[in-house]
C-alpha positions as CSV (number, residue, x, y, z in Angstrom):
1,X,9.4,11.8,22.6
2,X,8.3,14.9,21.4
3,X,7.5,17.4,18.5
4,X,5.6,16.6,15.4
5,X,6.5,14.1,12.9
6,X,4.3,15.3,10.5
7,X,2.3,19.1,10.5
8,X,0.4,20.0,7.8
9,X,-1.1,23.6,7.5
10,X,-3.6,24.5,4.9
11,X,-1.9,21.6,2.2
12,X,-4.2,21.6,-1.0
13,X,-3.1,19.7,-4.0
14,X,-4.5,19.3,-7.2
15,X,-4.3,17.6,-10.7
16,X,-4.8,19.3,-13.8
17,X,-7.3,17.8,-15.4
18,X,-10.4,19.2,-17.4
19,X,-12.0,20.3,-14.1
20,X,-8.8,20.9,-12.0
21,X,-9.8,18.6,-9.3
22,X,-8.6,19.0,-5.8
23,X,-7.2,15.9,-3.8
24,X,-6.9,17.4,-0.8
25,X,-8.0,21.4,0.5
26,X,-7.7,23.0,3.2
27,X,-6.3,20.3,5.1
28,X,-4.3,20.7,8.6
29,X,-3.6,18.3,11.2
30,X,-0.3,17.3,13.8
31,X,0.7,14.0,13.8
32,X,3.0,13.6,17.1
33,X,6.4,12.0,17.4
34,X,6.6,7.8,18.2
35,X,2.4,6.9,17.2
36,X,1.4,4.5,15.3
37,X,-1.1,6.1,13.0
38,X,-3.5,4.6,10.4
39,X,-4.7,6.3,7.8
40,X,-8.0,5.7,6.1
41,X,-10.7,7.0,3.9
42,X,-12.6,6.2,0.9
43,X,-10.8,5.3,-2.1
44,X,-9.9,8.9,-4.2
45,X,-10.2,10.6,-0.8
46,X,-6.5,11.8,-1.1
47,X,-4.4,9.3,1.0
48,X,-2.0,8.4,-1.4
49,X,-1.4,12.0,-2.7
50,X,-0.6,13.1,1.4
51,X,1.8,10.2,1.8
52,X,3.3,11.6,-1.5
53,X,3.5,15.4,-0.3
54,X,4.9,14.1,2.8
55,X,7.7,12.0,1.5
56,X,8.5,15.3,-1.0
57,X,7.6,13.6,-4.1
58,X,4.7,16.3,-4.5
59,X,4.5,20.1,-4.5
60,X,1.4,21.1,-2.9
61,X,-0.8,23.6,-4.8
62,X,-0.8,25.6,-1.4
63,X,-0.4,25.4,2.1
64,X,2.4,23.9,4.2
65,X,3.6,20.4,5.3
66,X,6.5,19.9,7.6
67,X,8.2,16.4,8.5
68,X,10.1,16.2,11.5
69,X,10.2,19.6,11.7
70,X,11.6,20.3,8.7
71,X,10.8,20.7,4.3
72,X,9.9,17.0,3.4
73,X,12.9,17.0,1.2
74,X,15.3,18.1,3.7
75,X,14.1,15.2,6.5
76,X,14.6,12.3,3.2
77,X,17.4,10.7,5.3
78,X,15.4,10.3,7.9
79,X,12.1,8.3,6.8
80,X,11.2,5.9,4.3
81,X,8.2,5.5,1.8
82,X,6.6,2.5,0.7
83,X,4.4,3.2,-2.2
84,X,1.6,1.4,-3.7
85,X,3.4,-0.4,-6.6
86,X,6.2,-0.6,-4.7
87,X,9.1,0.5,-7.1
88,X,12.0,-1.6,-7.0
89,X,14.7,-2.8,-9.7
90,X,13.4,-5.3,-11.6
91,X,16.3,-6.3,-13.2
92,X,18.4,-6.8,-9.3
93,X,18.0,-10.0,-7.4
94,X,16.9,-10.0,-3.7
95,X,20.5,-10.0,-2.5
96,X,21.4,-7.2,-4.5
97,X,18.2,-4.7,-3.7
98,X,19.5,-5.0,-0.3
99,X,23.7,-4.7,-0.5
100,X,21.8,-1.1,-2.7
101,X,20.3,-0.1,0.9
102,X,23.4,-1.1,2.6
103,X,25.3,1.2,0.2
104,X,22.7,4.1,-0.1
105,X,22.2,4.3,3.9
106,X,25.9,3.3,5.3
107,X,25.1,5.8,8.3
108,X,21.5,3.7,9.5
109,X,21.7,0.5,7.8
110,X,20.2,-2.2,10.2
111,X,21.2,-5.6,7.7
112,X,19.9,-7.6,10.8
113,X,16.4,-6.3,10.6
114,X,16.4,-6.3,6.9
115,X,17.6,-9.9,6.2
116,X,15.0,-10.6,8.9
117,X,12.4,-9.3,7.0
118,X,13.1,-10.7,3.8
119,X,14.6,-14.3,5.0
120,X,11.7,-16.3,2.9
121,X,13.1,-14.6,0.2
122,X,15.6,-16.5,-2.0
123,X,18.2,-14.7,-2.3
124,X,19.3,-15.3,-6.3
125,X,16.0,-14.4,-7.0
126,X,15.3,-11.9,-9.8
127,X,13.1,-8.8,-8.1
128,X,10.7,-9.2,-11.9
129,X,10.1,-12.9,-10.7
130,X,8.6,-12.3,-7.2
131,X,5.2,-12.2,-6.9
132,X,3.2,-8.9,-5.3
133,X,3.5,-10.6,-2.0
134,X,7.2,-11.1,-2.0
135,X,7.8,-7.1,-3.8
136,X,6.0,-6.1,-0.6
137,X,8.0,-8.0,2.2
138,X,11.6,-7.0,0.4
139,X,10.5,-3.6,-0.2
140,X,9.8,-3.2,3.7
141,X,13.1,-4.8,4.8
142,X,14.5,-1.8,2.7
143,X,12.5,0.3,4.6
144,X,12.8,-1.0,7.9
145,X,16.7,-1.6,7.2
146,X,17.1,1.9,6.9
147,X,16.0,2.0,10.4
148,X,13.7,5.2,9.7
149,X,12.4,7.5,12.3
150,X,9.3,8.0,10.6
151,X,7.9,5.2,8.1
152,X,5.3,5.9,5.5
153,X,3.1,3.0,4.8
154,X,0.6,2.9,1.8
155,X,-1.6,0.1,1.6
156,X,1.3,-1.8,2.6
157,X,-0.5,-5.4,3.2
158,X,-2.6,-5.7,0.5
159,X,-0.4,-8.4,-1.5
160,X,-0.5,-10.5,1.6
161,X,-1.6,-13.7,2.8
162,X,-3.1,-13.5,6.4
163,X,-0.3,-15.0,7.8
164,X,2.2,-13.0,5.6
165,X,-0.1,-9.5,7.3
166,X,0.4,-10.9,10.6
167,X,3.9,-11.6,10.1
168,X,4.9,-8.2,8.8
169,X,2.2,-6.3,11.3
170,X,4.2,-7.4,14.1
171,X,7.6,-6.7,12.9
172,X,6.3,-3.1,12.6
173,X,4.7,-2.9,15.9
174,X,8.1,-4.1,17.6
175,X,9.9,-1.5,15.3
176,X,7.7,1.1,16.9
177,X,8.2,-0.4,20.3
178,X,11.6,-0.7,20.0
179,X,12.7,2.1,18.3
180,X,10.0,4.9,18.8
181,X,9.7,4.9,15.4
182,X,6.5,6.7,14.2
183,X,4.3,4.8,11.3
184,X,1.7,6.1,9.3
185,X,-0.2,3.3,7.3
186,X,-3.0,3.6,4.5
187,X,-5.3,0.9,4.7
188,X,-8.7,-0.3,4.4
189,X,-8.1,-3.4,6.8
190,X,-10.2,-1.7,9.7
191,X,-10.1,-4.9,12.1
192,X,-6.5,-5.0,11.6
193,X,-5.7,-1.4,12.1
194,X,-7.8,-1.3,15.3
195,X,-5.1,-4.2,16.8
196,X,-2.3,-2.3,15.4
197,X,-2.4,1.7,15.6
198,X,-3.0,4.0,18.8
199,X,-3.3,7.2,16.4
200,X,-6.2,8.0,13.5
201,X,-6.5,10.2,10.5
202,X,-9.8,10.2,8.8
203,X,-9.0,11.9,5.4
204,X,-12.1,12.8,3.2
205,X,-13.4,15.1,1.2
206,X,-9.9,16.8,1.0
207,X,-9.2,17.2,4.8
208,X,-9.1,15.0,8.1
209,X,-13.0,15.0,9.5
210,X,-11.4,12.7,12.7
211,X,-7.8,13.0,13.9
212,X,-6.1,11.7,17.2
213,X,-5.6,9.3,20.1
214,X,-7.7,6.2,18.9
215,X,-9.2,5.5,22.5
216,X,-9.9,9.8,22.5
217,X,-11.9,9.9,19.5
218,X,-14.1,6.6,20.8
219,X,-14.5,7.7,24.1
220,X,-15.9,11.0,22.7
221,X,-18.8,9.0,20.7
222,X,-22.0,7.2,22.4
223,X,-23.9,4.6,20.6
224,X,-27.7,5.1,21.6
225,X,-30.2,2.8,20.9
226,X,-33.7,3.2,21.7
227,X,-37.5,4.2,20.9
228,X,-37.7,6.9,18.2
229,X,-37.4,10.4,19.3
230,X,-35.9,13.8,19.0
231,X,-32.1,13.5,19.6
232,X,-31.5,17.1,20.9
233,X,-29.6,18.7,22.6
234,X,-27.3,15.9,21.2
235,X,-24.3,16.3,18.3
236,X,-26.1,13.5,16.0
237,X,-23.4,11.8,13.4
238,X,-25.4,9.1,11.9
239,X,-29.1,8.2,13.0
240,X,-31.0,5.1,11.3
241,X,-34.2,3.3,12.2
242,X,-35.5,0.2,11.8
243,X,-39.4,0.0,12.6
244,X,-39.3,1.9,16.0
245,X,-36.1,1.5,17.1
246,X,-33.5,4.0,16.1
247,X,-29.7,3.9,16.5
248,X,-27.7,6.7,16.5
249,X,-24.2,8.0,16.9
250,X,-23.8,11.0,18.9
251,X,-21.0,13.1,20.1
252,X,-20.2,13.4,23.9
253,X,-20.1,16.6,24.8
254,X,-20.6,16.9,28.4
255,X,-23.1,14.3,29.8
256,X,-25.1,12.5,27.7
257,X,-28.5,11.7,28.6
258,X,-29.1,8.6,28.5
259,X,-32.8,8.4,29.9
260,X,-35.0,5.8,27.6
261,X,-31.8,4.9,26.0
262,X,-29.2,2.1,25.7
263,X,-26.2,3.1,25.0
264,X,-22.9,1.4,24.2
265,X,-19.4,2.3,22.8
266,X,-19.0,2.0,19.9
267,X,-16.0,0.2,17.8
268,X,-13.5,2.0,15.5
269,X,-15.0,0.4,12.6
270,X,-18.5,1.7,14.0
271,X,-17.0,5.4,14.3
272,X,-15.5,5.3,11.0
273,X,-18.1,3.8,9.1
274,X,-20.9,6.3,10.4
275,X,-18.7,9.6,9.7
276,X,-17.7,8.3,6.2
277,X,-21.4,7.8,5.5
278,X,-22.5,11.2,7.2
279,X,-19.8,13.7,5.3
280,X,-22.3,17.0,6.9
281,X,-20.8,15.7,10.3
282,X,-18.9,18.3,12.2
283,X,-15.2,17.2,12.8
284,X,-13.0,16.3,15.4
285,X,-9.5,16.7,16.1
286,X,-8.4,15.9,19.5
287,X,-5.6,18.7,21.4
288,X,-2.2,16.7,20.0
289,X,-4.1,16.3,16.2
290,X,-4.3,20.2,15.9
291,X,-2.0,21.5,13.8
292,X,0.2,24.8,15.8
293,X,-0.4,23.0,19.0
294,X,3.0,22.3,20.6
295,X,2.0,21.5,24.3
296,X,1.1,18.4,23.6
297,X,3.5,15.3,24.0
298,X,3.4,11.8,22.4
């Protein structure tokens, strides 16, 4: 598979309040065709108001953002949104919420996958009587019954038990598998999102500081551990020291020497942790993250 399922170009949004704040500025990056991608940052960093520009329920204030290669609006057919508060009729039962997607997608409807999906829910049941867990797992079978090329995820397991996340996490991933279908997920579940997603967006202060292959962006940091010392000629993303030992995350680019050093690889939760606490470090976007760069294939 190739292309871009998502391409954003410059995308700044804002809100009009008394100081006209900016969610997001300046902010470019290429998501490819077919990844799994999880989207994370600090809470008010923008995620939410992305998802939202992609699925064409925002105007951005300026720039561009394309999904599968066309206006948001005009790909609609082709992906689904789960938001936050997961909107749904609250007045429909379970049974009826899904013979809607059956009706409002007759060209894509999968009712296997969706009655799959929401089989621990009874099916008399009024959608205003479920609890959070139970919106979320019937307002993904309507998402993943609409069998969706690209599927736009936010904060989609935070109702959930850790059985119910387990359970819906895999019925993702063999989505994806099966059907190339690309996901982009909001989340602050680091341990699970490292199991789960081969793709990373790190959106903050208004623009992604990390984008790419996860296993790229690792293999492009060094943990160093050793006596305290001057770090150069080294890119330095987070340094602390205890007594005389300091730690630090650098950048690998070219060799790294390692003389008088430790050194380790460090965890996604470890690279994502150390650039959200270090915003003055540079960023990174791997080849296929770059936005207007077509060569690269997922």
């Amino acid at each position: 598979m190739t292309g871009a399922a998502i391409e954003a170009v410059g995308l700044g949004m804002r809100y009009r309040r008394r100081d006209i704040a900016w969610a997001l500025r300046d902010c470019s990056f290429r998501l490819p065709a077919g990844r799994v991608c999880a989207l994370v940052g600090p809470n008010g960093a923008g995620k939410s108001t992305l998802l939202s520009l992609a699925a064409g329920f925002l105007r951005p204030a300026e720039g561009t953002v394309r999904v599968l290669g066309a206006a948001p609006a005009d790909a609609r057919a082709r992906m689904a949104y789960v938001a936050q508060d997961k909107p749904l009729y609250p007045q429909l039962t379970v049974a009826e919420t899904l013979w809607a997607g059956a009706e409002l997608n007759p060209a894509t409807w999968d009712q296997d996958t969706a009655d799959r999906i929401a089989a621990p829910l009874p099916g008399k049941a009024k959608v205003r009587a479920l609890s959070g867990g139970q919106r979320t797992r019937l307002a993904l079978a309507l998402a993943l019954g609409k069998r969706p090329e690209l599927l736009l995820l936010d904060e989609p397991m935070a109702d959930l038990d850790p059985l119910g996340r387990h359970q819906l996490m895999g019925a993702l991933m063999g989505e994806a598998a099966e059907h190339g279908t690309t996901i982009v997920m909001s989340s602050h579940i680091l341990n699970e999102l490292e199991e789960a997603c081969d793709y990373l967006l790190l959106l903050d202060g208004g623009r992604i500081r990390l984008g790419g292959e996860t296993d790229d962006l690792i293999a492009a940091h060094t943990l160093l551990t050793g006596p305290v010392s001057d770090l150069a000629p080294h890119t330095v993303v987070e340094t602390r020291t205890a007594g005389r030992v300091q730690t630090a995350l650098v950048r690998r680019e070219g060799p790294v020497d390692v003389t008088g050093w430790e050194t380790a690889e460090p965890s996604l939760e470890e690279l994502l942790l150390a650039h959200l606490r270090s915003p003055g470090a540079p960023d990174l976007l791997t080849p296929s993250a770059t936005a207007g760069n077509k060569a690269v294939a997922a």
